[in-house]
MARLUM-936186 format. One record per residue (C-alpha): x, y, z; residue in one letter. Coordinates in steps of 0.5 Angstrom, whole numbers, plus 500, padded with zeros to 3 digits. Each point is the difference from the previous one (the first is absolute). Layout:
// MARLUM-936186
+-----+-----+-----+------+
:  xx :  yy :  zz : rest :
+-----+-----+-----+------+
:   X :   Y :   Z :    a :
...
+-----+-----+-----+------+
This chain:
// MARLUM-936186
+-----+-----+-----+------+
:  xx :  yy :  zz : rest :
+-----+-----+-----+------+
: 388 : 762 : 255 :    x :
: 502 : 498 : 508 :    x :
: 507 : 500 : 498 :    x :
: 503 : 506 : 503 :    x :
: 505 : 501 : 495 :    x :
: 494 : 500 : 494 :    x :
: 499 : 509 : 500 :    x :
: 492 : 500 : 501 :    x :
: 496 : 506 : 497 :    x :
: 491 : 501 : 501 :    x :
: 496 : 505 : 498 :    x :
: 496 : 500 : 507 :    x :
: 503 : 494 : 503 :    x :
: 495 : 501 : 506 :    x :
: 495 : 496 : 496 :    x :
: 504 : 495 : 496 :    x :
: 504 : 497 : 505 :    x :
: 496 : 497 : 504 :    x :
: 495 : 498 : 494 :    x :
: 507 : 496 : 497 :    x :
: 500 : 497 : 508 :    x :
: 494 : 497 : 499 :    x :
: 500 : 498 : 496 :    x :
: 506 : 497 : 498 :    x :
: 503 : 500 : 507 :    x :
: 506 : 505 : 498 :    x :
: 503 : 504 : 506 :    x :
: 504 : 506 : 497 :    x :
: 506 : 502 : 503 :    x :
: 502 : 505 : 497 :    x :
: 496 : 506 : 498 :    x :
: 505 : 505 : 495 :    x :
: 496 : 506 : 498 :    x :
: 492 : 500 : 499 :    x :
: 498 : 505 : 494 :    x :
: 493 : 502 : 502 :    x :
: 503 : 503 : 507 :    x :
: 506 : 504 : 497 :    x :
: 495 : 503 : 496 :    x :
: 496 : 502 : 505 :    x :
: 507 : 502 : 505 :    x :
: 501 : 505 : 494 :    x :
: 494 : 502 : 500 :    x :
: 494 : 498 : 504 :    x :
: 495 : 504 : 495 :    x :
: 501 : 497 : 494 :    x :
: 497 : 493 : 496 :    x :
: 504 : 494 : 503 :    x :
: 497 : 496 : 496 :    x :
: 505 : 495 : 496 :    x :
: 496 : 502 : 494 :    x :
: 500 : 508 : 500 :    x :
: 507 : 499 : 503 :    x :
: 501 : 496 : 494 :    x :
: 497 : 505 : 495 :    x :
: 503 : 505 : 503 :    x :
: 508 : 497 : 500 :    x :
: 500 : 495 : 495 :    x :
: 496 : 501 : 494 :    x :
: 493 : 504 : 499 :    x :
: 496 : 493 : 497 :    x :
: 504 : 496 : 506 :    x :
: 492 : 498 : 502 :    x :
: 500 : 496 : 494 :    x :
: 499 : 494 : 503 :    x :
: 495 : 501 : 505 :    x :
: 495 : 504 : 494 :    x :
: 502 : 493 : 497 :    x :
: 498 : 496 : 507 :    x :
: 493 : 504 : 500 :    x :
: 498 : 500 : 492 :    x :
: 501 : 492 : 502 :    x :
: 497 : 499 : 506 :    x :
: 495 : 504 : 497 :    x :
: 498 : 495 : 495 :    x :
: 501 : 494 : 503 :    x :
: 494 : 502 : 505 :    x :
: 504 : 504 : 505 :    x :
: 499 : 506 : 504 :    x :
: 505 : 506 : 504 :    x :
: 496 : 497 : 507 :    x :
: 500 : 492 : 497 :    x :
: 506 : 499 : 496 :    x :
: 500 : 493 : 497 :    x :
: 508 : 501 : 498 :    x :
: 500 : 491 : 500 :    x :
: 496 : 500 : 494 :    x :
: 505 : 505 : 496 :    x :
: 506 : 496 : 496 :    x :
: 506 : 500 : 504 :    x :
: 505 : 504 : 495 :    x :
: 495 : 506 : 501 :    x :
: 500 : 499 : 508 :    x :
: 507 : 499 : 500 :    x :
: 502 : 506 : 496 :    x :
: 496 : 504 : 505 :    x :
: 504 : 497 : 505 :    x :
: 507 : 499 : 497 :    x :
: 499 : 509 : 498 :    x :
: 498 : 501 : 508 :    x :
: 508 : 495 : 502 :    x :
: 503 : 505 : 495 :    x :
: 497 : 508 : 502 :    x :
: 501 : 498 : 507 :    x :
: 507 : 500 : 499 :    x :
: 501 : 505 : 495 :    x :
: 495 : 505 : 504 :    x :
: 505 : 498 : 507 :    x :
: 507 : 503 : 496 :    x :
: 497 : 505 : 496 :    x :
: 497 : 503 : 507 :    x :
: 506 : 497 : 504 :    x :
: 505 : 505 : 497 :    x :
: 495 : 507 : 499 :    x :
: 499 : 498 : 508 :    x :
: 504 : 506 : 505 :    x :
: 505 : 497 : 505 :    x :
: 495 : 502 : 506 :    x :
: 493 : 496 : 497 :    x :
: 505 : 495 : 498 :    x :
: 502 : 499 : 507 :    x :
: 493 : 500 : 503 :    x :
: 498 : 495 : 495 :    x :
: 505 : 495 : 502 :    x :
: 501 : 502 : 506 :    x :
: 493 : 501 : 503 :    x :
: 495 : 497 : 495 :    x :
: 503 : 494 : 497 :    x :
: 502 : 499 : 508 :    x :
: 492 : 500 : 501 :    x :
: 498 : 495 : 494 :    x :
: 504 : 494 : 504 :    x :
: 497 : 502 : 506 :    x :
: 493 : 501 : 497 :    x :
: 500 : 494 : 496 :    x :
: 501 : 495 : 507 :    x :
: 494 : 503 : 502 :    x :
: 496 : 499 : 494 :    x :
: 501 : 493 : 500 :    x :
: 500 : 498 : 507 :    x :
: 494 : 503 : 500 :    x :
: 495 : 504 : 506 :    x :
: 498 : 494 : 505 :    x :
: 492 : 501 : 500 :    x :
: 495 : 497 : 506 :    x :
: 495 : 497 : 494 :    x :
: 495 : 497 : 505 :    x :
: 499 : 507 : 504 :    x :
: 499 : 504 : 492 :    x :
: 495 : 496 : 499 :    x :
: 497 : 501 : 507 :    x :
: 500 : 507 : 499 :    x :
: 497 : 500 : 493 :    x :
: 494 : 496 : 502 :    x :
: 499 : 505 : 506 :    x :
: 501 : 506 : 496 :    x :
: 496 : 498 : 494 :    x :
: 494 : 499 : 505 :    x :
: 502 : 507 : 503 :    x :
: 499 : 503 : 493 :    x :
: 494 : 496 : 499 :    x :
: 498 : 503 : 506 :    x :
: 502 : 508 : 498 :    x :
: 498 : 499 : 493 :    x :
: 493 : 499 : 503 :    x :
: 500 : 505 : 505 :    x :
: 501 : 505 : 495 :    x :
: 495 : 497 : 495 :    x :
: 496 : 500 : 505 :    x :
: 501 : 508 : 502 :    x :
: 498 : 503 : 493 :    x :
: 495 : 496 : 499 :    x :
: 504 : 496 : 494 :    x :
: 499 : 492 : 500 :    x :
: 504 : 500 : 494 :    x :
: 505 : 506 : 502 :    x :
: 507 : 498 : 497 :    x :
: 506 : 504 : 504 :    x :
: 504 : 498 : 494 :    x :
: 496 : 504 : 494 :    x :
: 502 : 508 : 499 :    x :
: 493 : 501 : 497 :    x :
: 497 : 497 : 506 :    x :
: 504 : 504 : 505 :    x :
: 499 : 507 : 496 :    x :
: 493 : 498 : 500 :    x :
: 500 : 500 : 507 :    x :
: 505 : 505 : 502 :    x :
: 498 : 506 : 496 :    x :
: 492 : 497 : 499 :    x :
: 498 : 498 : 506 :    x :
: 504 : 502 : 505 :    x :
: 501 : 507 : 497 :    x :
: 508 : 500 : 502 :    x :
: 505 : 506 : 497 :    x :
: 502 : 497 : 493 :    x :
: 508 : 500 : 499 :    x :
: 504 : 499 : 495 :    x :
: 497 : 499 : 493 :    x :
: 504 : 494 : 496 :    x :
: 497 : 498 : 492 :    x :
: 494 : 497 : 502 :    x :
: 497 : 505 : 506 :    x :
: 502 : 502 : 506 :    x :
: 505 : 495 : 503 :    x :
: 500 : 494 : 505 :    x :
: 506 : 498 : 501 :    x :
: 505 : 498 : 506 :    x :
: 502 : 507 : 501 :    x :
: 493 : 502 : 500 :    x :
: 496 : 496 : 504 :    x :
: 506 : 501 : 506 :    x :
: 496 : 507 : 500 :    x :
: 493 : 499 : 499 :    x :
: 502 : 495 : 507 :    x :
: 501 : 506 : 503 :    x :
: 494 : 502 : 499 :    x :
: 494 : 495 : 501 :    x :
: 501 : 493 : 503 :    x :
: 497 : 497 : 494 :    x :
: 506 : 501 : 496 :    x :
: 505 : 498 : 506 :    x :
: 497 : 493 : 501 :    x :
: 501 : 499 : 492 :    x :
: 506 : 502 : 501 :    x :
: 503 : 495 : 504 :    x :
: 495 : 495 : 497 :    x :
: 504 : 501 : 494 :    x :
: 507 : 499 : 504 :    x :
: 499 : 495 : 503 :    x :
: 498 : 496 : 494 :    x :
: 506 : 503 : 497 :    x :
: 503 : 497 : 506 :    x :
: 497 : 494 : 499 :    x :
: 502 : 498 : 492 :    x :
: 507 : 504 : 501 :    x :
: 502 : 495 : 507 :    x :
: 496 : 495 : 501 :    x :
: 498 : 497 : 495 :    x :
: 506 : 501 : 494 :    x :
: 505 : 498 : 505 :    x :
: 497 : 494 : 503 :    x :
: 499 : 498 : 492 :    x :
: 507 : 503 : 498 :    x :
: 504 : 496 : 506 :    x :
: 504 : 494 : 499 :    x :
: 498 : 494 : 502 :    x :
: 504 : 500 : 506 :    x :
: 497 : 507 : 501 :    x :
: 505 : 505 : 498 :    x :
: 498 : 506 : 496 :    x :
: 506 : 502 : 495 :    x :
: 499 : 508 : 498 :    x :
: 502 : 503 : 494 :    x :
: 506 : 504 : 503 :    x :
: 501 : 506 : 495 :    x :
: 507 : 506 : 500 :    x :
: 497 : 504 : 495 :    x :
: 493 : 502 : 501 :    x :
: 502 : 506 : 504 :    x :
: 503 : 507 : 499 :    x :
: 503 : 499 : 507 :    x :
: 503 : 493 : 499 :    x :
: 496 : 498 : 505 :    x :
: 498 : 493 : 499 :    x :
: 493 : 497 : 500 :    x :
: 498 : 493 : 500 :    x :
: 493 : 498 : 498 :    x :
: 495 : 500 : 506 :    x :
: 504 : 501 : 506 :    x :
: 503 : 507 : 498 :    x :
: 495 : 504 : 504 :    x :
: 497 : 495 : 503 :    x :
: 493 : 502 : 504 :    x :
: 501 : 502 : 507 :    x :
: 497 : 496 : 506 :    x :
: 500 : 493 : 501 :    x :
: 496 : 497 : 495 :    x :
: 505 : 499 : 495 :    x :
: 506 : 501 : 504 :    x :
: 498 : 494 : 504 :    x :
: 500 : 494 : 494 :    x :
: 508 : 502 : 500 :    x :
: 505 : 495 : 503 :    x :
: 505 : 497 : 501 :    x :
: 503 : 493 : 497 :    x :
: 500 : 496 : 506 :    x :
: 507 : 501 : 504 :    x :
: 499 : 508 : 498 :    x :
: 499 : 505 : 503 :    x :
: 497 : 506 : 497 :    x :
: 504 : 507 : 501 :    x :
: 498 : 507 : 499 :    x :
: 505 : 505 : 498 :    x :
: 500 : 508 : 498 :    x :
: 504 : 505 : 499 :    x :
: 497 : 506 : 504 :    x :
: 499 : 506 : 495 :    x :
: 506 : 498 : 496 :    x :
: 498 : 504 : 494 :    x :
: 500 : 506 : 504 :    x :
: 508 : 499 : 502 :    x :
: 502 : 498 : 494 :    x :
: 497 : 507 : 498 :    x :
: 503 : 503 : 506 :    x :
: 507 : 498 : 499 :    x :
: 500 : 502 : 492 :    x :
: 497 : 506 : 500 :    x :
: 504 : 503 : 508 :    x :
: 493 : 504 : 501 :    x :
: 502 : 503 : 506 :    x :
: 492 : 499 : 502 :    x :
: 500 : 492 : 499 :    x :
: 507 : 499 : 502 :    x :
: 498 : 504 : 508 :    x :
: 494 : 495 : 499 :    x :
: 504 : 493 : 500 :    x :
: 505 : 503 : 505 :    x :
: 497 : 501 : 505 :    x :
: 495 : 494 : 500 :    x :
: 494 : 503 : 498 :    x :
: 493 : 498 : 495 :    x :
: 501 : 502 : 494 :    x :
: 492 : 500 : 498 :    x :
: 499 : 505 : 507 :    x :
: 505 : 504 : 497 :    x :
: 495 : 501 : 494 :    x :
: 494 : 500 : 504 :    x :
: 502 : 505 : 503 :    x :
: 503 : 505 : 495 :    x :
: 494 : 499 : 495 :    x :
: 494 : 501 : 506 :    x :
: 505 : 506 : 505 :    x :
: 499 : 496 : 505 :    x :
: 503 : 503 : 507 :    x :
: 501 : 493 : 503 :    x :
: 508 : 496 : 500 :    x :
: 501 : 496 : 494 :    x :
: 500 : 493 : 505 :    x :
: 493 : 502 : 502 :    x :
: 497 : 501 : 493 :    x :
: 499 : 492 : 500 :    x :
: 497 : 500 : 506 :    x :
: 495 : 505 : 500 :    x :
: 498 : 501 : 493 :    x :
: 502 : 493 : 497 :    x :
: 495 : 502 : 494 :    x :
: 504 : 506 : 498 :    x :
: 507 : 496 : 500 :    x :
: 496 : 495 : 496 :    x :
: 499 : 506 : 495 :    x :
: 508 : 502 : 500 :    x :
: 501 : 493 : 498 :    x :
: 497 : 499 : 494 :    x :
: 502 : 506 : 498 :    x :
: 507 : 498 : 502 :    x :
: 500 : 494 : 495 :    x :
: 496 : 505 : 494 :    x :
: 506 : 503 : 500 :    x :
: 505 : 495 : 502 :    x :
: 497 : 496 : 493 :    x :
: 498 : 506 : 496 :    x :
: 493 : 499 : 501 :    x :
: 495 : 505 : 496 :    x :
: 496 : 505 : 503 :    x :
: 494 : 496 : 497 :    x :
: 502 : 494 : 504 :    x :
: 502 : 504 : 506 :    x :
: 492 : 503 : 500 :    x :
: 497 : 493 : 500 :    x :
: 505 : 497 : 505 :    x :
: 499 : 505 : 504 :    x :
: 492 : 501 : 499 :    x :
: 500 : 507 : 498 :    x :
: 501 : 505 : 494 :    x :
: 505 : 501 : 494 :    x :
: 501 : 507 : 503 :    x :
: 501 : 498 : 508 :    x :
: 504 : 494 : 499 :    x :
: 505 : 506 : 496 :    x :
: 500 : 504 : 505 :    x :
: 503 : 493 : 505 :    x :
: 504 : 499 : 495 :    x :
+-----+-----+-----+------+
């Protein structure tokens, strides 16, 4: 398989490759096509499953053997969450594994030749091009400061112990739990007499969205609010990485090239990580290294401007100015100069950006209304 001569095909190879290297110590050299990325260059909304692709290209009944698979893992005491494939006999397992060999590269031709020649040259071009690069840092890893992590998760455990009780404290609650929905329903809409929201199954609602709205309007939801992302912080960062890092520190992230209708990629954890120094600052560099930061300043916008010739958005770049402003000031009337909008109403320009991006990346006016904090019917009016 590390020969270059050998063609070499996966269904997400993402995910395979760098399991094959640990294991086995395997480097692949070569990377010809890769199924479930084709499917997704054709089209980013479909299933690129290896399954529903197989049932779809190859045969209605191609998911046989995997039905075979869990009638078996069944019966030998197994469950979806905790397989317990070793206990299976190894004709059943192989089978599985010789049908997934074999629809990779059946799906790989059949949508290889449906494939147009201008999805065909992104996919090798930009997409394939991205997997080799992606795949180094996968197996290289994220160089990690264990000792500060674990620093930080004691301190911040203590924090959330000291807000927990500040809280219970405040209603008059020693047994409070901040994470029960019946819990806070009770204390919002009973004892504290706050506007109810959305209704969901089971009564009015508590979720993220919600309890963002009730923080605007009484303290008490606002200090249960950030009690409840720092402890997301805590078991999201703190915590997982220090459990999942490698022993010499490294934390190698799932990297995926699938998961988004733009293309963008996403890695497990550090695709969005929180602002501020808290998690930012447990990323190093190896010794020897240094780490750099690097940006392309509002690319998606030039990019547009380029393909679309907008007359507006072309004046825009030419002539050096802030795109974000320019939006500010068109959507609020505003009398002063573009390249004073960031200056003198920086939370106006905050506003022209995200509603740049909505539209840059097809965002929905319901998704527009809660990045903004406003109504479906001003968020279409910004749009």
């Amino acid at each position: 398989m590390a020969d270059r001569q050998i063609p070499l095909g996966m269904h997400n190879a993402l995910y395979d490759i760098p399991i094959i290297y640990t294991n086995f110590g395997v480097r692949m050299t070569s990377l010809d096509m890769d199924s479930m990325l084709l499917s997704h260059a054709r089209d980013a909304d479909a299933q690129h499953g290896l399954k529903p692709l197989a049932v779809l290209n190859i045969h209605p009944h191609a998911d046989y053997f995997e039905d075979e698979l869990k009638r078996h893992n069944h019966h030998v005491g197994g469950t979806p969450d905790s397989p317990k494939y070793w206990r299976i006999p190894v004709h059943i397992v192989a089978q599985y594994g010789g049908a997934d060999a074999a629809y990779t590269g059946m799906i790989g031709e059949k949508l290889w030749v449906k494939t147009s020649d201008d999805v065909m040259t992104f996919y090798t071009m930009v997409t394939m091009n991205m997997v080799k690069e992606c795949l180094g840092m996968r197996v290289s890893g994220i160089k990690l400061d264990i000792p500060y992590l674990k620093e930080t998760g004691v301190r911040v455990t203590r924090e959330l112990a000291e807000k927990l009780a500040e809280i219970r404290e405040e209603i008059g609650k020693p047994d409070f739990n901040p994470g029960s929905p019946d819990q806070l329903k009770a204390l919002f809409f009973d004892q504290l007499k706050l506007p109810t929201g959305r209704r969901g199954k089971t009564g009015f609602s508590t979720d993220k969205d919600e309890l963002e709205r009730l923080a605007k309007l009484h303290p008490t939801p606002k200090k249960i609010v950030e009690y409840r992302k720092l402890g997301k912080l805590k078991g999201t960062y703190l915590d997982s990485l220090v459990e999942e890092a490698d022993e010499e520190g490294y934390f190698h992230p799932d990297i995926s090239l699938h998961g988004t209708r733009t293309g963008r990629c996403s890695m497990s954890r550090f695709h969005q990580i929180p602002k501020g120094p808290l998690i930012r600052k447990a990323i190093i560099a190896p010794e020897g290294y240094v780490l750099c930061g690097g940006d392309h300043s509002q690319v998606e916008a030039r990019v547009l401007a380029h393909f679309s010739q907008d007359p507006e958005l072309l004046f825009i770049y030419k002539n050096g100015l802030d795109i974000h402003s320019a939006t500010a000031q068109y959507m609020f009337d505003m009398e002063c100069e573009i390249d004073q909008v960031k200056k003198l109403f920086p939370e106006k320009r905050d506003e022209g950006k995200v509603v740049n991006f909505a539209l840059l990346y097809l965002e929905t006016i319901q998704g527009l209304a809660h990045q903004l904090g406003c109504s479906w019917a001003d968020a279409k009016v910004k749009y």
